[in-house]
N, C-alpha and C positions, 0 to 999 in steps of 0.2 A: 128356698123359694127362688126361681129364675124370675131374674132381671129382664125388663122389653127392651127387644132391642133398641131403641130407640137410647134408653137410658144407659146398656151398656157402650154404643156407640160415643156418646157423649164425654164417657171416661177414656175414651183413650186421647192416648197427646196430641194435642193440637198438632205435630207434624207428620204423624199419620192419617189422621183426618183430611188433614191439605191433600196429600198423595192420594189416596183414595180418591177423593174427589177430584184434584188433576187427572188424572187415568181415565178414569168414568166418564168426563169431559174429553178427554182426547179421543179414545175407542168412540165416544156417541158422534163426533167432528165427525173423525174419518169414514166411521161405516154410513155417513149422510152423504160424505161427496162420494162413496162408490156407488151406491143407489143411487142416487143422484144423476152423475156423470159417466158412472161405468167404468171399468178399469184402467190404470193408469196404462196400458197399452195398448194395439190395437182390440179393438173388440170383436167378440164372438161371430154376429152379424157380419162383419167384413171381410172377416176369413174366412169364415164358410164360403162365402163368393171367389173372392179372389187371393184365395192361400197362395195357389203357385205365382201369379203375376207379383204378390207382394213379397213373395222369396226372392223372387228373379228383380227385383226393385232393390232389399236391403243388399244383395248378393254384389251387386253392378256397383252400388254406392261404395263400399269396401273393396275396390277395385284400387291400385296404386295407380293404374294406366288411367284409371277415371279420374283420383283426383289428382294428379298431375294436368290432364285435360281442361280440369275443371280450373284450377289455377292460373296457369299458362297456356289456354287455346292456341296463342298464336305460335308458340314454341312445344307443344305436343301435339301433332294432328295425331287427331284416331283412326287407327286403321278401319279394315271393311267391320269385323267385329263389333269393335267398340262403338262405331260407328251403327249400330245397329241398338245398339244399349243404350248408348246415348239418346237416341230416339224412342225408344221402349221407355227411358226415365222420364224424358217429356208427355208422354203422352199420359203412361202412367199416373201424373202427376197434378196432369189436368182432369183427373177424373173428380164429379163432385164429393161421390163419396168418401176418396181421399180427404179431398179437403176438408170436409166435416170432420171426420174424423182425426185430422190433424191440430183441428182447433178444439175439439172438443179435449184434446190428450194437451193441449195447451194451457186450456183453463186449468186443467187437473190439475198440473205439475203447478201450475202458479199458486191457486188455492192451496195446496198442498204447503207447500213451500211458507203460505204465507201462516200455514195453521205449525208448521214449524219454529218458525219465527216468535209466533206469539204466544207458543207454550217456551220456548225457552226463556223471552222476556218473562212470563208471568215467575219462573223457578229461579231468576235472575232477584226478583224485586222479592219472593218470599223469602228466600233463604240467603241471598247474596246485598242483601240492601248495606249493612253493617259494614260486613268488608270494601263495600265499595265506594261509602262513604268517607271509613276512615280512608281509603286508598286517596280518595278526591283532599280530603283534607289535607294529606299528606304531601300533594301534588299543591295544591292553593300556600301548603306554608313552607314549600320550596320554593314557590315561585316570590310568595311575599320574602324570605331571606334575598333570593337574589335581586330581590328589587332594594332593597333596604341596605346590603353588600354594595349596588350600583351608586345610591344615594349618598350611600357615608364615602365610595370614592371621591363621587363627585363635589363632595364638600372639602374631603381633604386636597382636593384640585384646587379649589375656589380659594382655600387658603393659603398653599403652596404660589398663586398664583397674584393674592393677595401680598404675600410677601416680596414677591420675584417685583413688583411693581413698584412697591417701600425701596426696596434695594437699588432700582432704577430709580428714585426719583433723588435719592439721596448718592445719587452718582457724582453731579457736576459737582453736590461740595467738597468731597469725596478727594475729585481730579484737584479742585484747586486747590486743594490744603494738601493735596503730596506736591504739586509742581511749586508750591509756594517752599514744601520743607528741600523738594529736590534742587532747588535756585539758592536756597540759603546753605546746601549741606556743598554745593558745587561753588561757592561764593567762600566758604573756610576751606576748601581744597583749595583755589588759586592764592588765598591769603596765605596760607600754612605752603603752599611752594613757591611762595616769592619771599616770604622771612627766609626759607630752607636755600633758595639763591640766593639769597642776600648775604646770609651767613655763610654760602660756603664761597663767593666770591671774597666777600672779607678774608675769610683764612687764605685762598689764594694767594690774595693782596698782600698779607703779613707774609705770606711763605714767600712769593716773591721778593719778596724788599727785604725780605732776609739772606733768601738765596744771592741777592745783588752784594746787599754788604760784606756776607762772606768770599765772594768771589773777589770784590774789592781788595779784600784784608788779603786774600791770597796772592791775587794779582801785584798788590805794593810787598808785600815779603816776596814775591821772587824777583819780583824788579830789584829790590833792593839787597839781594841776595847777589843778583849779576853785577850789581854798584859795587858789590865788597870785591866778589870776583877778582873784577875787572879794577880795580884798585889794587890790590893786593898784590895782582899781576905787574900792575905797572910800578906797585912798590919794588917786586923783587926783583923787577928787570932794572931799578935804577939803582940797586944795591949789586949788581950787581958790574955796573959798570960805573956808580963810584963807591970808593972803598974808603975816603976818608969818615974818622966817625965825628966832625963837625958835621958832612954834606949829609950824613945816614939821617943823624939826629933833626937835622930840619927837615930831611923826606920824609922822619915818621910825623914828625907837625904837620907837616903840608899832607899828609895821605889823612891823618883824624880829621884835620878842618875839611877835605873835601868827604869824608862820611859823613859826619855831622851834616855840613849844605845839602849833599843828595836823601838823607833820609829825613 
């Protein structure tokens, strides 16, 4: 037994259903503005009138000497020619039924345009709503991380900054309990170098007053080295001019008593 249409339409999947009727909806749009409006270019009516004047209008317009001219008049004059076409384009141009027909192919393209528009929105939101959602979500919680990234900076600022201010404030006790250790540690350096002068004048002192003594001692042993000498000297020169031995015998008493006195 066949199915009504109606009822086989029914069965098929809702994204052929859609398409079908998108389609059916865009072909009924379109074939409305060509009725409507008439074809997206000049029309039939126009050209039958003035085909060669609207040849010799696109023809001029696609001229490089034209749009050069058209650009820069003052730095392209047109020769006799162009100068002829350019005049041809104005007049041309003011004709009414130009102009109708320039606004009528105006509305066209914009209708048009806009029924393109809205069939791509409507295939946009059937088929693309999901991915473009998740897209947006995905866009919202990038932007909520780097906002949340900015935050938790900015916090570890606020503490870092927090600190740096503790650290400053606990500066001055800081300075005076090292200039108070720096006064007392520079206060046992002059004490520990003036005991270390102290002491090493002392040994000076002692080396001196020893070095004195011994010079002393040395000084009275050769003095009294020159005493014997010179004694001994004058013993043997008087031994030797007296020869008796009573006279000898009281010069060696008389030379001992005078050692004994000098030393």
């Amino acid at each position: 037994m066949n199915e009504p249409a109606t009822v086989h339409w029914m069965k098929r999947p809702s994204w052929q259903r859609f398409m079908l009727a998108y389609l059916l909806v865009y072909a009924a749009v379109s074939i409305g503005l060509l009725v409507t409006l008439g074809p997206p270019g000049m029309s039939g009516e126009f050209l039958s009138e003035y085909q060669a004047d609207y040849d010799r209008y696109v023809e001029t317009k696609k001229l490089d000497s034209y749009k050069r001219w058209q650009e820069r008049p003052a730095l392209n004059p047109p020769d006799a020619d162009l100068a002829q076409r350019i005049e041809f384009v104005s007049q041309f141009s003011a004709l009414t039924q130009f102009a109708d027909e320039q606004r009528r192919r105006t509305l066209y393209e914009t209708l048009s345009d806009l029924l393109g528009f809205a069939m791509v929105l409507v295939l946009v939101l059937r088929f693309g709503r999901e991915p473009i959602a998740a897209l947006l979500d995905g866009m919202v919680e990038k932007v909520r991380s780097t906002l949340q990234q900015a935050q938790d900076a900015r916090d570890a600022a606020g503490q870092r900054k927090a600190a740096a201010d503790t650290n400053l404030a606990g500066l001055p006790v800081q300075e005076a309990e090292i200039f108070s250790q720096s006064e007392k540690r520079i206060e046992d350096m002059r004490r520990q170098a003036a005991l270390a002068t102290g002491e090493s004048l002392a040994v000076l002192n002692r080396e001196t007053e020893d070095r004195m003594q011994h010079e002393e001692v040395l000084a009275r042993a050769r003095l009294k080295q020159e005493l014997v000498d010179a004694a001994i000297e004058s013993l043997s020169e008087r031994f030797r001019t007296h020869s008796a031995p009573e006279e000898n015998a009281a010069l060696v008493d008389q030379f001992i008593d005078q050692l004994e006195t000098r030393s």
